[in-house]
N, C-alpha and C positions, 0 to 999 in steps of 0.2 A: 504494500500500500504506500502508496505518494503522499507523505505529510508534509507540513512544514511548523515549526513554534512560534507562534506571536502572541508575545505579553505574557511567555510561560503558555500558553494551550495548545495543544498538541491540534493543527486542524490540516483537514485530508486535499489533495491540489487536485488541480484540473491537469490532466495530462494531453498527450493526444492522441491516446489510447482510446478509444472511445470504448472499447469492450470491456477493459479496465476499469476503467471511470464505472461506467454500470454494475459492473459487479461488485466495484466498492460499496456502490448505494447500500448493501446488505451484508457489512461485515457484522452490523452489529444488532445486540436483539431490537433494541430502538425502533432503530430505522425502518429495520422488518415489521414488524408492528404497525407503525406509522404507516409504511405502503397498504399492508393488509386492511388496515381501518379506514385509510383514507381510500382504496378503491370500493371496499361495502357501501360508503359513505356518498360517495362519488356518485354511484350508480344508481341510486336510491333517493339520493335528492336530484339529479336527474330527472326520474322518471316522475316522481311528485311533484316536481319543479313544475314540469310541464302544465298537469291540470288548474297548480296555482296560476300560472299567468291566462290561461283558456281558461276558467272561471274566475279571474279579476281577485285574488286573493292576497295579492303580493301584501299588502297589510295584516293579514292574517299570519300570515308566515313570520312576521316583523316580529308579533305583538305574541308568537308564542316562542321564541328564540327570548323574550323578557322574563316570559313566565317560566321558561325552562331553566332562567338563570334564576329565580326567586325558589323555587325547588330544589337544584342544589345549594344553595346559602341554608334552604332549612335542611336538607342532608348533611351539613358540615355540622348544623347545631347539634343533632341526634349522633355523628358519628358515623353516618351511612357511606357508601360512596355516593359523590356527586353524580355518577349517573342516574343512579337508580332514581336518585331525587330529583332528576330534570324528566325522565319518563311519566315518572307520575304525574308532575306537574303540569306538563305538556299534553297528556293522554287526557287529565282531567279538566285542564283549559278548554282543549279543542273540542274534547264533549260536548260541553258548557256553550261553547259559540255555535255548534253546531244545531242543539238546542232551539237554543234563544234565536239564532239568526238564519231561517229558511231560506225567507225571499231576501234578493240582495240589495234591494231598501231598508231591510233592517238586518242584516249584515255588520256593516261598521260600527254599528250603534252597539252589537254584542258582541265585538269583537273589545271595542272603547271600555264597557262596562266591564266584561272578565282581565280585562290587563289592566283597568286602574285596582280594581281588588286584589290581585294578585302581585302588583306593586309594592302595594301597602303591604302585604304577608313577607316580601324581599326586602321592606325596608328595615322590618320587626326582626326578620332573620339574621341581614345583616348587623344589627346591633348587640345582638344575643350570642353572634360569632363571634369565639375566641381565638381562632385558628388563625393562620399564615397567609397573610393578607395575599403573596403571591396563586395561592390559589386562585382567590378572586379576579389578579388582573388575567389567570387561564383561560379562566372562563369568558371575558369579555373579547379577547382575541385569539382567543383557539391557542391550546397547546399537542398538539398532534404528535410531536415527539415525547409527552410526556406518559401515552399512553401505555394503560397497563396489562397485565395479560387478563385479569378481568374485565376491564372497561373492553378489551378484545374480543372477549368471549360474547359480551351483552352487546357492542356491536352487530356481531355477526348473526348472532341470533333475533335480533331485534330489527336486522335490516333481509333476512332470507324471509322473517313474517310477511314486512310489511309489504315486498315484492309480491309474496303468496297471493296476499289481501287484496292487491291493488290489480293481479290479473284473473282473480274475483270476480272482481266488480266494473272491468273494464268498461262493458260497452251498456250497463246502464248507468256508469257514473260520465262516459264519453256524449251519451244522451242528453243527462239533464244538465251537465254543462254548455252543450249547444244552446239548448231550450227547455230550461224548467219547465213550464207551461206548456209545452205541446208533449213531457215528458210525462208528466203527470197526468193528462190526460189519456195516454196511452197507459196507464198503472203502473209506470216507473215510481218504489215509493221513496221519491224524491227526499223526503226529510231524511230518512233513513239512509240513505245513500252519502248524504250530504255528512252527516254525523260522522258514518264510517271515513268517512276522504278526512274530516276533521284531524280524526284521530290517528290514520297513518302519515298525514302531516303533522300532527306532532312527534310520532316515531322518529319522521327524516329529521326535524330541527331540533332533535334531542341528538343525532347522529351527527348531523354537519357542526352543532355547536363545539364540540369537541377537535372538529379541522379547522374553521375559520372565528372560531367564536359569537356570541354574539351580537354584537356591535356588525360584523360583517357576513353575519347570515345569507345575504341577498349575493353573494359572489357565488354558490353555488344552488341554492335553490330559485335563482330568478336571473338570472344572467345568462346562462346555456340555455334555458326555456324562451325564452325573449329571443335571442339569437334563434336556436331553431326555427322559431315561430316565422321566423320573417323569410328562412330560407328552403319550408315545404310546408304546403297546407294540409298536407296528408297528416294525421293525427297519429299512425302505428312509426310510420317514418319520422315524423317529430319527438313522438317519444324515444324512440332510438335515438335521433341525434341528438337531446338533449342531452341525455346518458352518456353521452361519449364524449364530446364536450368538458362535461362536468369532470369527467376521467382523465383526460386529457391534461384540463389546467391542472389539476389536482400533481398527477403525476410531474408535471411540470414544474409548479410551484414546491415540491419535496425536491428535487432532482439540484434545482437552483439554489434550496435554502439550503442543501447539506453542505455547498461547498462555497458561497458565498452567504457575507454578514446580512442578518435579517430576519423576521418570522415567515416560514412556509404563507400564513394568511397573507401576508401583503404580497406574495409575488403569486400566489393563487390569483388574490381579487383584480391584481392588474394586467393578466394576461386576458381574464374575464371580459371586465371592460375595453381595452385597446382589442379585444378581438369584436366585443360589440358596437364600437364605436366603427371598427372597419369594416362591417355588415350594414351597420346604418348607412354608414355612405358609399357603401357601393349600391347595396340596392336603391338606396332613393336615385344614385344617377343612372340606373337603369333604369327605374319609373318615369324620369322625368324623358329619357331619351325613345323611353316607347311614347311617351306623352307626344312627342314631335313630329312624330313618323304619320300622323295623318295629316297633320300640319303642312310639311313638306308634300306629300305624296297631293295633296290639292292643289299646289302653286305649279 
């Protein structure tokens, strides 16, 4: 292995090896880890990414990556792991809004109600916690090399359900996302449906919180979805390429943080965006340039 010491830390080079380089990614258990959690994670928010931006949830997603972090704070008070405390919290949030908020005029309004409640339960927690403050900044920007072989285990298990779950309920949650109202009149039970997506969106944002934190939750569950979205209208194809995407940065942003200074999240979220922002503009001047073509074609 290719090191070099700076400041006393023993840290790994870039050679030009590239086969080298790669197989460095996984001298250590860490690392391994890290990969393994972050591709579950990856794939998963992805795929639930997707229905969030095709049913307009992107605030939802926000407001349970809070609650997830107000769950683990009361995991830390009791001693739990912070997982398990961001599942719960998350699983019981998204219930809650799913609940309270059918139709998507009253929507934000339950989404607003269960995340200021559950605020107030994170601020109680936080002051009741005694423990290592750097916990806390983990959680707000993902510590993905810190993860454990439990937090790996409830990973994997928690993100092979919610895939299960989600190819389930595919194509009556791909329904009433189109059209609530023409779903329901066909007997899609809409509420039901809605609940259940709630709750494996809280799965993914108790999963991703753990890679990008969250403060930066939206770098992998709403950034590959939005991308895709713009680059096939096809719903099985989107979901795919949301997934991959997601996979992508993810692997990317580990790859870069092992051997340059920085957290895996920030170079996750910015291959995200600079690849969004490169989709924005190419398609729009391919909109604009089909825009001219009958323009032209009349003169």
């Amino acid at each position: 292995m290719i090191t070099d010491v700076v400041g006393g830390v023993v840290t790994p080079q870039v050679t030009w090896n590239m086969v080298r380089d790669i197989a460095q990614l996984f001298d250590y258990d860490f690392s391994r880890h890290a990969f393994a959690a972050g591709t579950v994670v990856a794939v998963v928010a992805g795929a639930v990414g997707y229905f969030v931006v095709l049913r307009a949830l992107a605030f939802g997603a926000h407001a349970l990556s809070h609650i997830g972090f107000a769950g683990a704070a009361g995991a830390g008070v009791v001693g739990a792991d912070a997982v398990v405390g961001m599942l719960l919290f998350t699983v019981g949030g998204g219930s809650a809004i799913g609940l309270l908020g059918t139709r998507v005029r009253e929507r934000d309004v339950a989404i607003g109600t269960v995340l200021a409640f559950m605020l107030g339960l994170g601020a109680l927690f936080l002051q009741l916690y005694r423990g290592n403050v750097n916990n806390t900044y983990a959680l707000l920007f993902g510590d993905i090399y810190g993860v454990s072989a439990l937090a790996l285990l409830i990973t994997l298990a928690a993100g092979a359900a919610t895939l299960l779950a989600l190819a389930c309920i595919y194509r009556p949650l791909l329904f009433a996302s189109l059209d609530d109202e023409v779903a329901a009149a066909r007997g899609v039970p809409v509420r039901a449906v809605g609940v259940m997506f709630m709750v494996l969106l809280a799965l993914a944002v108790s999963d991703a919180v753990q890679v990008v934190g969250v403060l930066l939750v939206f770098g992998l569950l709403v950034t590959p979805a939005a991308i895709s979205e713009r680059l096939t209208a096809r719903p099985a194809r989107g979901l795919l390429l949301s997934s991959l995407l997601a996979l992508l940065f993810t692997w990317l942003g580990l790859a870069v943080a092992y051997y340059a200074p920085g957290p895996p999240s920030f170079y996750i979220t910015t291959f995200s965006f600079v690849t969004y922002v490169a989709v924005r503009v190419g398609t729009g001047m391919r909109e604009r340039a089909r825009g001219a073509l009958p323009v032209l074609e009349s003169l």
